[in-house]
Residue frames relative to the residue before (quaternion, step in Angstrom):
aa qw qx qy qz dx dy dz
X 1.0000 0.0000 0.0000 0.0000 0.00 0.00 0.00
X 0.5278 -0.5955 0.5204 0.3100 3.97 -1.17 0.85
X 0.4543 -0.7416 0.4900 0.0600 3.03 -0.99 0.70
X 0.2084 0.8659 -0.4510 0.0575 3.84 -0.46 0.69
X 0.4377 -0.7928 0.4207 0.0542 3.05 -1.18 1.27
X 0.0596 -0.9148 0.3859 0.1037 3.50 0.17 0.93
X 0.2436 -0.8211 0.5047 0.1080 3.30 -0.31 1.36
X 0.6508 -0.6592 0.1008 0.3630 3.64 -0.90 1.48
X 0.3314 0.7861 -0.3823 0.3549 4.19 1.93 -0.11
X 0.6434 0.5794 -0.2696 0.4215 3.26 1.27 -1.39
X 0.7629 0.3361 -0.3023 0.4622 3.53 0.67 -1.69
X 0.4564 0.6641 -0.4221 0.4152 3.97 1.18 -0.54
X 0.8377 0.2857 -0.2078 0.4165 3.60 0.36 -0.73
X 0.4872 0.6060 -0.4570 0.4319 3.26 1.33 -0.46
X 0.9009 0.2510 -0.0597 0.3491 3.68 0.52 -1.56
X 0.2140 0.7921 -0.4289 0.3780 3.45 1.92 0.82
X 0.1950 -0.7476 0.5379 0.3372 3.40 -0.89 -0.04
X 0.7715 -0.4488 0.1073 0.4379 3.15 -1.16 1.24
X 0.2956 -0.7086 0.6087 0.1999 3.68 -1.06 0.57
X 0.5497 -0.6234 0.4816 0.2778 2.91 -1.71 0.74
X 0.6728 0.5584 -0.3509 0.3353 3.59 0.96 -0.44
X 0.5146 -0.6478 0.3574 0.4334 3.64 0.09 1.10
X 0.7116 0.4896 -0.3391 0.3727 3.91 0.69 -1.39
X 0.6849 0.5365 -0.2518 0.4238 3.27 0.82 -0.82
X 0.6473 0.4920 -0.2872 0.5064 3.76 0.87 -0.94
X 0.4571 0.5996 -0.4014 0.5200 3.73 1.38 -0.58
X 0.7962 0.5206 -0.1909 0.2421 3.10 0.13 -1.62
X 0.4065 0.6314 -0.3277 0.5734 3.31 2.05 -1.75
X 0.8029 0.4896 -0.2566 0.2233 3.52 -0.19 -1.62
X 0.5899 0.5235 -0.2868 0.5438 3.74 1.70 -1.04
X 0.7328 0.4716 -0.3120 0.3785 3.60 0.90 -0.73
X 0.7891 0.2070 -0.3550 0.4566 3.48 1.20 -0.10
X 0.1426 0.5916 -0.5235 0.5963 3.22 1.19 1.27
X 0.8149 0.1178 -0.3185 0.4697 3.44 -0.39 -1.02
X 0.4498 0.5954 -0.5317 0.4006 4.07 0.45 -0.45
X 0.7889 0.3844 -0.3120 0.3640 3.48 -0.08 -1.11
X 0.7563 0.4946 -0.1409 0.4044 3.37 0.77 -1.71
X 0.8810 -0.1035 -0.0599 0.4578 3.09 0.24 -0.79
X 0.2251 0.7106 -0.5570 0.3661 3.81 0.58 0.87
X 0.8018 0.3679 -0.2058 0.4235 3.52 0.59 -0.51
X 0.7195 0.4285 -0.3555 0.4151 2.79 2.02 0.73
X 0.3231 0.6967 -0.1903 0.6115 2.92 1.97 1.46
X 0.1364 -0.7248 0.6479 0.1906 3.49 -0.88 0.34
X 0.3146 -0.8090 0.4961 -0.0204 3.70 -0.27 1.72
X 0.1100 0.7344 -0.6695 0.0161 3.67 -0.32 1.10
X 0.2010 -0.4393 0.8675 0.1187 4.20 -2.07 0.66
X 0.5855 -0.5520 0.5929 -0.0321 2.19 -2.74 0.42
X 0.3510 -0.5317 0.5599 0.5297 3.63 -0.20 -0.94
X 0.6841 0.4310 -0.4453 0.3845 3.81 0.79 -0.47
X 0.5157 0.6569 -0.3532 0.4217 3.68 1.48 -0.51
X 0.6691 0.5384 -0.1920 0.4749 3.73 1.24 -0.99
X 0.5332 0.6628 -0.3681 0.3753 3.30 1.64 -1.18
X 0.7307 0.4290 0.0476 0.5290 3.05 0.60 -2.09
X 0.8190 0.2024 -0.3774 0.3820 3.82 0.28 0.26
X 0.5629 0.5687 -0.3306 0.5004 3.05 1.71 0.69
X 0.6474 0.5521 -0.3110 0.4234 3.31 2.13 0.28
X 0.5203 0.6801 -0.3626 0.3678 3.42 -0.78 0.17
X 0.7302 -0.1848 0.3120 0.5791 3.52 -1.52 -0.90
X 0.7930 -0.4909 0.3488 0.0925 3.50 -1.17 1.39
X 0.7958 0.2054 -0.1278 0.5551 2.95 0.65 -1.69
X 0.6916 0.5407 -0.3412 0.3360 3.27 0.86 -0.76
X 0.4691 0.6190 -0.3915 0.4935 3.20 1.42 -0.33
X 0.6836 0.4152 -0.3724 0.4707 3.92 0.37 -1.06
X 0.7095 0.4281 -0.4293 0.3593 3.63 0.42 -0.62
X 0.5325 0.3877 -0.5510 0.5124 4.05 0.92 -0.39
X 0.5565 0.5277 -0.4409 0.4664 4.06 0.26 -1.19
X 0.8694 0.0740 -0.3959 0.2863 3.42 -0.31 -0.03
X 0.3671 0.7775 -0.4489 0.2433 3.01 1.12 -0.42
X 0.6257 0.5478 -0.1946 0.5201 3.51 1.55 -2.06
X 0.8321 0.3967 -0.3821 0.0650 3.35 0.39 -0.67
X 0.4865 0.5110 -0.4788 0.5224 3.00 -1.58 0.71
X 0.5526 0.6884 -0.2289 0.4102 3.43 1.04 -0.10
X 0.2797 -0.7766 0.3730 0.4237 4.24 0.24 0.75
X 0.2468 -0.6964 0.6421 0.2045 2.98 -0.99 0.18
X 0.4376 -0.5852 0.6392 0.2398 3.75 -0.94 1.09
X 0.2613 -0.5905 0.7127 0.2739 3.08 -1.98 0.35
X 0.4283 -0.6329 0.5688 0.3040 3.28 -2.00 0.54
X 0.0357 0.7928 -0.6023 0.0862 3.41 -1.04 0.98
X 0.7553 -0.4647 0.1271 0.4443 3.56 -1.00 1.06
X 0.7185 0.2645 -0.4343 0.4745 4.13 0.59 -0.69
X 0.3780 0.5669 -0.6166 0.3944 3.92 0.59 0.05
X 0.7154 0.4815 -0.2001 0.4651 3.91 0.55 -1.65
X 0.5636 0.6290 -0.2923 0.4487 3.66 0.99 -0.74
X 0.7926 0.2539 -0.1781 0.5250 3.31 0.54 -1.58
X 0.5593 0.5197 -0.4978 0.4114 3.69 0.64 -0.25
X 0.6876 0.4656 -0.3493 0.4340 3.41 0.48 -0.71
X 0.6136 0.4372 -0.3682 0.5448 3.68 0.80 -0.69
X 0.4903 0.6669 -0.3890 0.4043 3.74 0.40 -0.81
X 0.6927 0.5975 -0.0030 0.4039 3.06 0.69 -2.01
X 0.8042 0.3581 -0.1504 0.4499 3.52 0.13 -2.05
X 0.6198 0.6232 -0.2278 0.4190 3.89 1.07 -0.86
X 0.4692 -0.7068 0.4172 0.3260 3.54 0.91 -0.53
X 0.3199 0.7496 -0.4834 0.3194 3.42 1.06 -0.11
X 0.8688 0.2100 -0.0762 0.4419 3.50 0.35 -1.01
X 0.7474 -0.3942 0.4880 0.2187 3.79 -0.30 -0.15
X 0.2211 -0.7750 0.5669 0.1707 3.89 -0.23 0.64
X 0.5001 0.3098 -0.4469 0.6740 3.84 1.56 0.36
X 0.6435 0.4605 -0.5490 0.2691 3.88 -0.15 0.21
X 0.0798 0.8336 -0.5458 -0.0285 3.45 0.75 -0.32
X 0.7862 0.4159 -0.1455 0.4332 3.58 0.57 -1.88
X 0.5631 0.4824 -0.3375 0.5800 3.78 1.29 -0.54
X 0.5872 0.5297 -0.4511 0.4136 3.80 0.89 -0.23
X 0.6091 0.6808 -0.1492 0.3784 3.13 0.97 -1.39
X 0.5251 0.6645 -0.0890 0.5242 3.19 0.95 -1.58
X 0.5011 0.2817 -0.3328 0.7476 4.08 0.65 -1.25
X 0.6249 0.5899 -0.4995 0.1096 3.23 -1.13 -1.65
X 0.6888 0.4329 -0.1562 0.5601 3.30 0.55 -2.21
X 0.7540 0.4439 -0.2561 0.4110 3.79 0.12 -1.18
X 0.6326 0.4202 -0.3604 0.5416 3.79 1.08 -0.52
X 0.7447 0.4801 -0.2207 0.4077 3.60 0.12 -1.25
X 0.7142 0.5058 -0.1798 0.4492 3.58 1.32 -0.25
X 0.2858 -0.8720 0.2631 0.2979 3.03 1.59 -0.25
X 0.2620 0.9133 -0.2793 0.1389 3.21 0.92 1.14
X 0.5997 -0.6648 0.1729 0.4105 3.51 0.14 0.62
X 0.7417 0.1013 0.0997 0.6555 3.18 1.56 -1.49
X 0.0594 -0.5726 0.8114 0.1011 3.67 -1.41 0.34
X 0.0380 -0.8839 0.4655 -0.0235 2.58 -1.21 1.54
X 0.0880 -0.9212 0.3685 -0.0881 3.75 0.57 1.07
X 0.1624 -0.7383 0.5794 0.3046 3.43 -1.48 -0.65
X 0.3378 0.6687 -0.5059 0.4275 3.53 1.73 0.35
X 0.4638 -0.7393 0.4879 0.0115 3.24 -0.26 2.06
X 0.7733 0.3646 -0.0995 0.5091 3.68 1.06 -1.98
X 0.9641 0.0808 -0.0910 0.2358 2.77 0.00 -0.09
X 0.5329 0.3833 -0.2841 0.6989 3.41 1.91 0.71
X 0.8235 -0.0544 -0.1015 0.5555 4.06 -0.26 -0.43
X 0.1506 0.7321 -0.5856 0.3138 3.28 0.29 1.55
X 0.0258 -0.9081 0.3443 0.2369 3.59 -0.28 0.54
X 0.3941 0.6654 -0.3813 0.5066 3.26 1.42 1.35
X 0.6006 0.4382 -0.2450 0.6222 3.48 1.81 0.17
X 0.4220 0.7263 -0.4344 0.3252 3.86 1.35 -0.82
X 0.7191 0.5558 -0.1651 0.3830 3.25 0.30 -1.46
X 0.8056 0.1851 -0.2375 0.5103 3.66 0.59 -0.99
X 0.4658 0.5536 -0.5101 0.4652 3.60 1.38 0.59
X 0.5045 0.4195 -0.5098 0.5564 4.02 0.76 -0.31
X 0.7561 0.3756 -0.4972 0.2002 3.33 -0.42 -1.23
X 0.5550 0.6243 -0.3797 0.3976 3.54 0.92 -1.22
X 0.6550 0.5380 -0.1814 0.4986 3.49 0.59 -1.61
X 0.8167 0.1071 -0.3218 0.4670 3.81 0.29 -0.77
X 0.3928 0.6559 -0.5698 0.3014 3.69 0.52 0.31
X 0.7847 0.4670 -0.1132 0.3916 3.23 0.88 -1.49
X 0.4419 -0.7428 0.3654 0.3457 3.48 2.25 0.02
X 0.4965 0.4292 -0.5120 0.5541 3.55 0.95 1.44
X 0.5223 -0.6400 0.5462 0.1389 2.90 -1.54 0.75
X 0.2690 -0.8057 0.4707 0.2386 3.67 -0.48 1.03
X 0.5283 -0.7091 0.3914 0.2547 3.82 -1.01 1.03
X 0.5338 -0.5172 0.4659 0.4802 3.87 -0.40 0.46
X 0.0026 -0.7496 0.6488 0.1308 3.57 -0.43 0.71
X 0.0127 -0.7653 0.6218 -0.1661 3.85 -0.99 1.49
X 0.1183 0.8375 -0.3903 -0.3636 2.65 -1.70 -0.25
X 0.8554 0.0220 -0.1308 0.5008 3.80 -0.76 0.35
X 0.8620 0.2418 -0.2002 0.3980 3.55 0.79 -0.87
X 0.6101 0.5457 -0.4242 0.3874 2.96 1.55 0.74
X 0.4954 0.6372 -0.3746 0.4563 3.14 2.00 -0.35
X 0.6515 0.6028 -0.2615 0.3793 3.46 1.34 -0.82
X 0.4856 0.6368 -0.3322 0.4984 3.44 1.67 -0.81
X 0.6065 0.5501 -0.2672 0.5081 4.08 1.39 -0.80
X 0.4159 0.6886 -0.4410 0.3980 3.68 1.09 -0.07
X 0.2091 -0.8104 0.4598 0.2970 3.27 -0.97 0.40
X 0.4636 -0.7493 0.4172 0.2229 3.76 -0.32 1.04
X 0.4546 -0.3491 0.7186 0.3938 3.94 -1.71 0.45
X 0.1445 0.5891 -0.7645 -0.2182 2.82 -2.22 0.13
């Protein structure tokens, strides 16, 4: 089974109530589309930095991403997770506010995971950043994950005809 990394946008939109902005309420809607449909054709792995952040904020809304994950693996951090985050990080690719979207590759690169799946447009499935995430990634002899999100994993579905 492929392998996917869910970065903490996914469980945020899944358990948001509906938004008022038409793009976004689309989006809410593709993400629990893909959750139901085709998540269970996937092996789904979080972080501790995914828990950090979907366990912050408003209270309740926090419990509803927290459970939403649970039951969910959790990856362990281990030196090339720390390796590539820092390189991520020290290179300029990302942002000195991106730290957690570094991380996020890191765990998903260093783990070998098929997909990282998100809606962080800037600064994760961005496809003007793709490119100097492989190089970084293959220099260091990892393989970079298909970074997407929900309605392209869903486009992988297999259809009736």
């Amino acid at each position: 089974m492929e392998s996917v990394y869910l970065e903490t946008t996914i469980v945020s939109y899944l358990t948001a109530s509906p938004a008022r902005d038409v793009l976004v309420a689309a989006n809410q809607l593709l993400t629990r589309q893909w959750w139901t449909e085709a998540r269970p054709q996937f092996d789904c792995f979080i972080s501790d930095a995914v828990l950090q952040e979907a366990g912050a904020g408003d209270p309740a809304a926090a419990a509803k991403r927290l459970a939403a994950l649970h039951g969910v693996p959790k990856l362990p951090p281990d030196e090339d997770v720390e390796s590539l985050n820092r390189d991520f990080l020290t290179t300029g690719i990302f942002p000195a506010t991106a730290v957690r979207d570094a991380t996020h590759l890191a765990f998903a690169t260093a783990h070998g995971l098929d997909y990282l799946l998100t809606w962080n447009c800037q600064h994760l499935a961005n496809a003007r950043l793709w490119r100097r995430f492989d190089e970084l990634a293959s220099r260091r002899g990892f393989h970079l994950p298909r970074i997407c999100t929900p309605a392209e994993l869903l486009g992988e579905l297999p259809h009736d005809e």
